[in-house]
C-alpha positions in Angstrom: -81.3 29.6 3.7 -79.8 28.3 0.7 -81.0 30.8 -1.8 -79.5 33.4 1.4 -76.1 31.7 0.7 -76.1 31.4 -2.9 -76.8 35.0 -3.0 -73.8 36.3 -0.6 -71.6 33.7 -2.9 -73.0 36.0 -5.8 -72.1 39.2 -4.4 -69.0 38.0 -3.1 -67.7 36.4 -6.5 -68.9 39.3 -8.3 -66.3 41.3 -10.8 -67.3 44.4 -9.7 -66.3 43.5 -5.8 -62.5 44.3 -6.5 -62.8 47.6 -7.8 -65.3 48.9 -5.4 -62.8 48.1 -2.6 -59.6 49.8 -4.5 -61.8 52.6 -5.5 -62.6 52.8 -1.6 -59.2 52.7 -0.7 -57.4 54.9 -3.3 -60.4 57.6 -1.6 -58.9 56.8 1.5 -55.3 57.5 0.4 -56.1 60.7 -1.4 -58.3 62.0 1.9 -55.4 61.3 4.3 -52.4 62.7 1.7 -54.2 66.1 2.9 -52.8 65.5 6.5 -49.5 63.8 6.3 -46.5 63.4 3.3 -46.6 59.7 4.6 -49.1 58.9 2.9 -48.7 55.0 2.0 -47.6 54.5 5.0 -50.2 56.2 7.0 -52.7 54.2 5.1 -50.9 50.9 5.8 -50.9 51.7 9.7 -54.0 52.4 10.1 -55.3 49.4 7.7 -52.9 47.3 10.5 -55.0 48.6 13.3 -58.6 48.8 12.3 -60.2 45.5 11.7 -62.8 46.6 9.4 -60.1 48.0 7.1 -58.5 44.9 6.9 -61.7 42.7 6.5 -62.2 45.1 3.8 -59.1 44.4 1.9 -59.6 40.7 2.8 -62.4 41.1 0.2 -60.5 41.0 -2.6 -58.5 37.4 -2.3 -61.7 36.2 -1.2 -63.2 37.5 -4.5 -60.7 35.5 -6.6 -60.9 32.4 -4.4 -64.4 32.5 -5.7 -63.7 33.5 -8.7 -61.6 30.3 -9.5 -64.1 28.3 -7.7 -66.9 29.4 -10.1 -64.1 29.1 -13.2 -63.5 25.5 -12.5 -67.2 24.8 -11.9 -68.2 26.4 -15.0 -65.5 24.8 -17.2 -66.6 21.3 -16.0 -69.7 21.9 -17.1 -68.4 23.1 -20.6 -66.3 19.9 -20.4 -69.2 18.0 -19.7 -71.4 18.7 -22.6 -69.0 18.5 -25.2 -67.9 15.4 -23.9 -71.7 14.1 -24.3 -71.7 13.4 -20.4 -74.4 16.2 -19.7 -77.4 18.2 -21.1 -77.3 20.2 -18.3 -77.6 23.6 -20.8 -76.9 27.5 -19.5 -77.2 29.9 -20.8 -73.9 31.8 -18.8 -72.3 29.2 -20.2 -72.1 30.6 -23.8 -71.7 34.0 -25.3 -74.7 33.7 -27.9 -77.7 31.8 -27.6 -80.4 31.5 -30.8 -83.7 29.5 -30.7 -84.5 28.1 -34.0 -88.4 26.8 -34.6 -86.8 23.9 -37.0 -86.1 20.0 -36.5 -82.7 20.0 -38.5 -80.8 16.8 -39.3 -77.1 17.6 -38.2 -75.2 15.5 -40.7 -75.1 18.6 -43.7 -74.3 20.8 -40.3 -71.4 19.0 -39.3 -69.8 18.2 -42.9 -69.8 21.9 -43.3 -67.9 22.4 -39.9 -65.5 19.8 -40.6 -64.8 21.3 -43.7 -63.8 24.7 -41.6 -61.4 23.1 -39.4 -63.7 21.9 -37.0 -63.9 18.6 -34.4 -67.4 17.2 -34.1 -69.5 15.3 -31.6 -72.7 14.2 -32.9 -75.8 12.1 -31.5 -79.5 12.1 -32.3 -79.8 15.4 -31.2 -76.8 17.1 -30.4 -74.3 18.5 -32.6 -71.5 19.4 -30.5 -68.2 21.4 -32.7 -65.4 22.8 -31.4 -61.8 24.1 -32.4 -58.3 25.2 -31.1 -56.8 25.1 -27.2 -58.6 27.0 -24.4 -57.0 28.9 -22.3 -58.5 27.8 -18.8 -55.4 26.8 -17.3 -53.6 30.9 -18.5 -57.0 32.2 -16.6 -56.9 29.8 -13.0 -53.2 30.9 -13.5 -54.0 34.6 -13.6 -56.7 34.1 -10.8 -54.4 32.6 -9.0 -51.4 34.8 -9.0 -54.1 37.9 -8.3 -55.4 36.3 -5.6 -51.9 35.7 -4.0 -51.0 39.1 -4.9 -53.3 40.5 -2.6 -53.5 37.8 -0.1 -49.6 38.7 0.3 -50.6 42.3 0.4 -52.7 41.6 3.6 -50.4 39.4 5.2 -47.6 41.7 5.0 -49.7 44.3 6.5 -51.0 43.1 8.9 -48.7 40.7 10.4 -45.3 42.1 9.1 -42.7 42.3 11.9 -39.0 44.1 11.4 -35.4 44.5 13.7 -32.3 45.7 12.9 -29.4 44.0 14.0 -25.8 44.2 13.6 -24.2 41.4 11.8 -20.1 41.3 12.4 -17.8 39.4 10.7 -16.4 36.5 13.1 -19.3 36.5 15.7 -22.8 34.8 15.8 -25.3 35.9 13.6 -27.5 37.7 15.6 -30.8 35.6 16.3 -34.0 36.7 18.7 -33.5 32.8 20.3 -29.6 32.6 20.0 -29.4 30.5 17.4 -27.3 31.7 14.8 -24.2 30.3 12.7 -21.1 32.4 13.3 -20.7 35.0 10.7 -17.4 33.6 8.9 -16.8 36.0 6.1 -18.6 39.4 4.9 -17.2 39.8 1.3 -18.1 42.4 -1.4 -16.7 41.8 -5.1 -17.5 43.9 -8.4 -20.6 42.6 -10.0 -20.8 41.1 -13.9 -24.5 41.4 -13.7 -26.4 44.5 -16.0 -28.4 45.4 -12.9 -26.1 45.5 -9.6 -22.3 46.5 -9.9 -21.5 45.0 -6.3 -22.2 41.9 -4.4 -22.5 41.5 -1.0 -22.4 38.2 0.5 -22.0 36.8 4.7 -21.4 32.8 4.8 -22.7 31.8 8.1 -21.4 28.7 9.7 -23.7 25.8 10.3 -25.3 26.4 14.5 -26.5 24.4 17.1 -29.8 25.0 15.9 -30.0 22.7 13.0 -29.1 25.5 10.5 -26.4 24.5 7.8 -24.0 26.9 6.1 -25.8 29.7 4.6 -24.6 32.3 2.2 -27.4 35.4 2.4 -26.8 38.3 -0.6 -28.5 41.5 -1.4 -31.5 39.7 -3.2 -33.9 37.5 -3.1 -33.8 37.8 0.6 -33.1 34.5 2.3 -35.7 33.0 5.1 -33.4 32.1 8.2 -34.9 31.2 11.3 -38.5 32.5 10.6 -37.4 35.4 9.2 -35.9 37.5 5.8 -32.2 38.3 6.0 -31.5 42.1 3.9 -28.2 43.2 4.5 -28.5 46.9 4.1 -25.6 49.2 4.9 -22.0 48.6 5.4 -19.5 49.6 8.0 -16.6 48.7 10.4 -17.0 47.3 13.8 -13.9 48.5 16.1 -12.1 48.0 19.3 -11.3 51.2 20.3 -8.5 52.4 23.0 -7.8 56.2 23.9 -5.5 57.7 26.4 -5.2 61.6 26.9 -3.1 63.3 29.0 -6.3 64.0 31.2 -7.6 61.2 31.0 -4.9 58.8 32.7 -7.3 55.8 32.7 -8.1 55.3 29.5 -11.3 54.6 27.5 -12.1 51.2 25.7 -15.5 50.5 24.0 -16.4 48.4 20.5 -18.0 51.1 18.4 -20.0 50.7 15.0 -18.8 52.6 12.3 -20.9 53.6 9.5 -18.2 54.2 7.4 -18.5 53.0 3.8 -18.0 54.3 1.1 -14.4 55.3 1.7 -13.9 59.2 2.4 -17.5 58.7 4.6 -17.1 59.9 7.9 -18.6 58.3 11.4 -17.5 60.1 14.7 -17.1 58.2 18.4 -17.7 60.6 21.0 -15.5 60.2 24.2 -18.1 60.6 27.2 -17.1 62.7 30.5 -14.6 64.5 28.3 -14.4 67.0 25.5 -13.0 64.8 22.6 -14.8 63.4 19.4 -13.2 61.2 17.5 -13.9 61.3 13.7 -13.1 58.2 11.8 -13.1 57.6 8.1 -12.2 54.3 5.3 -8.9 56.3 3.3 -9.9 56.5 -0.4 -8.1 54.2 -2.6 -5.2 55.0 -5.3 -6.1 56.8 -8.3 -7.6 54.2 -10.8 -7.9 51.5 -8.4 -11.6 50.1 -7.0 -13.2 52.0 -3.7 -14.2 48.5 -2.3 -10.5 47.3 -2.6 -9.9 49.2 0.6 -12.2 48.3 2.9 -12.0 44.3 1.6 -8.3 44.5 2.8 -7.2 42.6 5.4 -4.7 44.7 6.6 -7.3 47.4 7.1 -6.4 50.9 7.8 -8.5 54.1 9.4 -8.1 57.2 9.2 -9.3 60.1 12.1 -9.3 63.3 13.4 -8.7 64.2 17.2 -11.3 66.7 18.2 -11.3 68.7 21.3 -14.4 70.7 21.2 -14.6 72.2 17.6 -10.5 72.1 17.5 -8.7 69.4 15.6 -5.7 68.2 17.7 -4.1 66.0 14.9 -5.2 63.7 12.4 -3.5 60.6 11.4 -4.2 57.0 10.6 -3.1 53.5 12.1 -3.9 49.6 10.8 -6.2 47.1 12.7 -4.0 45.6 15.4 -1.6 49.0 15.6 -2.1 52.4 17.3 -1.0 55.9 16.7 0.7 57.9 20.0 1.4 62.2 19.8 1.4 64.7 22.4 0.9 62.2 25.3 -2.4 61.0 23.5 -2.5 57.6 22.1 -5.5 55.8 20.2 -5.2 51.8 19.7 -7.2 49.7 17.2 -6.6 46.1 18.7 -9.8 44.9 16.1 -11.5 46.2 13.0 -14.1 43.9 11.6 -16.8 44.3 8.8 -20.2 45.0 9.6 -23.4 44.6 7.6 -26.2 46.3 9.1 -29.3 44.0 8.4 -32.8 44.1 8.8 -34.9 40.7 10.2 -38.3 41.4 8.7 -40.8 38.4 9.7 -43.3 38.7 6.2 -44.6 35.6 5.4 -46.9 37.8 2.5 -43.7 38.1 0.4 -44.1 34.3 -0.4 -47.4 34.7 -2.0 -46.2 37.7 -3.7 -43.2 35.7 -5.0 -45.9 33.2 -6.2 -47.9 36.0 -7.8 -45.2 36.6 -10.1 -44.4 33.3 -11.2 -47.9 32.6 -11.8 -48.2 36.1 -13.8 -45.3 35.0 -15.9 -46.6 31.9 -16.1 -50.5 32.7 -17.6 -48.9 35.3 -19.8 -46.4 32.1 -21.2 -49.5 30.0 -21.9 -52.2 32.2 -23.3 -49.9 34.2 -25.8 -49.1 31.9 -28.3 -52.4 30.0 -27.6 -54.5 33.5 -28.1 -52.7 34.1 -31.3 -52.4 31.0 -32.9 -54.7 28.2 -31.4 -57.9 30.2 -29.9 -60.7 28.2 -29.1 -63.8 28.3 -30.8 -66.9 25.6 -29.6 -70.9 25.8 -30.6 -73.2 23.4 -29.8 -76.5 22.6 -31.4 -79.3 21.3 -29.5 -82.5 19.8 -31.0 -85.8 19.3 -28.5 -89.3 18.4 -30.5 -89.8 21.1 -33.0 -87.0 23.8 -31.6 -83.5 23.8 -32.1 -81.4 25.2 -29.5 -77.8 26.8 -31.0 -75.0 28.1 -28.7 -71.9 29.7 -29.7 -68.2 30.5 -27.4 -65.1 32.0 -29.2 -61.8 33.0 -26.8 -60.3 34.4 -30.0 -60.3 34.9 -33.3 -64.0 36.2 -32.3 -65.2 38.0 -35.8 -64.1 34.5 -37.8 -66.3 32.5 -35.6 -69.5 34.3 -35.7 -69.2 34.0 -39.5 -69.5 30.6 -39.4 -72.1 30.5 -36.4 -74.3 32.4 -38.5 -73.6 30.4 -41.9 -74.5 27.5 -39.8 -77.5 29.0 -38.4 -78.5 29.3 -41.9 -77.9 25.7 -42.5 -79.8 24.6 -39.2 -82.9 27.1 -40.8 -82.8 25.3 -43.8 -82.4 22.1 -42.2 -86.0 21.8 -43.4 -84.8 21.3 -47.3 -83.3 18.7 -49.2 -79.3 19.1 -48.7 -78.6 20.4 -52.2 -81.2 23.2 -51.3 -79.5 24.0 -47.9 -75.4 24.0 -49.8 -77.1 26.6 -52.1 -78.5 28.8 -49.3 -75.4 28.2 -47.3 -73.3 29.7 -50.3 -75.5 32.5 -51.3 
């Protein structure tokens, strides 16, 4: 049973486990691209729905969970011997291994390694040497952020949820429970950033629920109750009254308007009658900002009066006023911003987010330590008449095997009196 497990830890902690399963995947994306232009998201459905697909994919976390497992095991093992704690010796351990049939004395060995730049740990019959930072902490880091790369990748697909709401200036911000802050302001302001040249923010009142103010922009997304606020599109919300000469009665309903830019154009149509009402932001002054307009409080719209495919009239009144012609008459007792914005409930973008930082964060350590501090360690063991020499470089590779070698010449003359070995050792 226990040489059954150690074998399934093998195969699951193997290197080559994660590109087999991308290979298998990037197959199954280019075989359904030949029945559908959605092709990433076809794949991403289906992975959602079959179990096997997404046990599949589950592979690959798994594979680096084990992969740091092993890392830290076999570092502690490293840490271990040239601490003098252990002689437990593998061979995986090291990237050469020689066998020497000599019975050295390490004191002209470890001279000569000091003399390179070298720390030393030596006993009876042990040499242990060893130079420069390792770069185990830039590797668990980069293990780490793969692993929560794709463990965000799976949780996203498979347990992602997304609504769209409509979030209006001076109401409650729309919750699935009821529990949101009322939406005090919606602002957008020019941008001084390189990247974005608007911002758009909504400052939400502390609620009933617990939540304090919030302030949610356009990125990163903010987490509010269970969920990832991303305001995506702007508009108007209004309070619409029309009167026609047919229609005595009136008509009153609170319509969304998708609206921005200025000049964009969102039409209301009247039901039970022929009119369409076509409603647009005005466009702003020659040289002054387009967002200037739809930011101002005294907020004006502009329509057109359609009956049918005829235009009666166009014309424009401010929130709070109305416009009256030919015995028609449209009121706008309210016009409030709007930010339509999407709840997605996707817990995976936190490991993602952690990916990164952990990706910047390896990259931070092992570059300066890869190019100026690379560790280099060899170890010599002596057993009765055989002499055991093991060799590791993380850098700076070529250098090290230059001196491994000189010093396997020194452990093979080891035999010789030490004025014998510095000559061999220099020729």
């Amino acid at each position: 049973m226990m040489r059954l497990l150690r074998a399934s830890a093998a195969v699951v902690s193997s290197r080559a486990v994660t590109p087999l399963v991308i290979g298998f995947f990037f197959l199954l994306y280019i075989g359904i691209a030949f029945f559908t232009d959605e092709t990433l998201i076809s794949l991403m459905a289906f992975t959602r729905r079959s179990v096997v697909l997404a046990a599949l994919l589950a592979l690959i976390p798994l594979n680096y969970a084990c992969r740091i497992v092993r890392g830290a095991v076999k570092q502690r093992a490293v840490h271990r011997i040239f601490a003098g704690k252990s002689a437990d010796y593998r061979s995986e351990l090291f990237d050469e291994t020689v066998e020497l049939c000599v019975t050295p004395s390490f004191r002209t060995l470890e001279m000569r390694l000091i003399s390179e730049g070298y720390k030393t740990r030596r006993s009876e019959a042990t040499l242990a040497a060893w130079r420069g930072i390792g770069i185990f902490p830039a590797r668990m880091l980069y293990l780490a952020a793969t692993f929560c790369l794709f463990a965000g990748i799976l949780v996203s697909i498979t347990t992602r949820t997304s609504h769209r709401q409509m979030v209006i200036e001076g109401e409650p911000l729309p919750m699935a429970d009821g529990s949101g802050g009322r939406v005090e302001r919606i602002i957008l302001a020019n941008a001084t950033g390189a990247i974005l040249s608007r911002t758009l923010t909504m400052e939400v009142a502390p609620s009933n629920a617990g939540h304090g103010k919030r302030i949610f922009g356009l990125y990163p997304p903010s987490l509010y109750g269970g969920a990832f606020v991303y305001p995506r599109y702007l508009g108007l919300a209004l309070l619409l009254h029309f009167y026609a000469p047919d229609m005595p009665a009136g008509y009153e309903k609170r319509c969304i308007l998708n609206c921005y830019p200025p000049g964009k154009e969102a039409s209301e149509v009247i039901p039970g009658s022929p009119y369409r009402i076509v409603f647009s932001i005005p466009e702003p002054a020659a040289g002054s900002d387009r967002y200037l307009s739809y930011m101002a409080e005294n907020r004006v719209l502009r329509f057109k009066l359609l009956k049918g495919n005829d235009v009666l009239f166009t014309g424009s009144a401010p929130g709070g006023g109305e416009f009256a012609q030919d015995g028609y008459r449209l009121a706008f007792p309210e016009i409030r911003r709007l930010v339509v914005t999407d709840y997605i409930g996707d817990y995976g973008v936190l490991f993602i987010w952690a990916a990164a930082l952990f990706f910047a964060a390896a990259v931070f350590i092992w570059l300066p330590i890869r190019a100026f501090w690379p560790r280099r360690e060899m170890l010599f063991m002596s057993a009765g008449d055989v002499t055991r020499a093991c060799s590791r470089a993380e850098g700076g590779a070529r250098r090290h095997a230059g001196v491994f070698h000189e010093a396997l010449d020194l452990v093979a003359a080891g035999q010789k009196q030490p004025e014998e070995a510095d000559k061999t050792l220099s020729l």
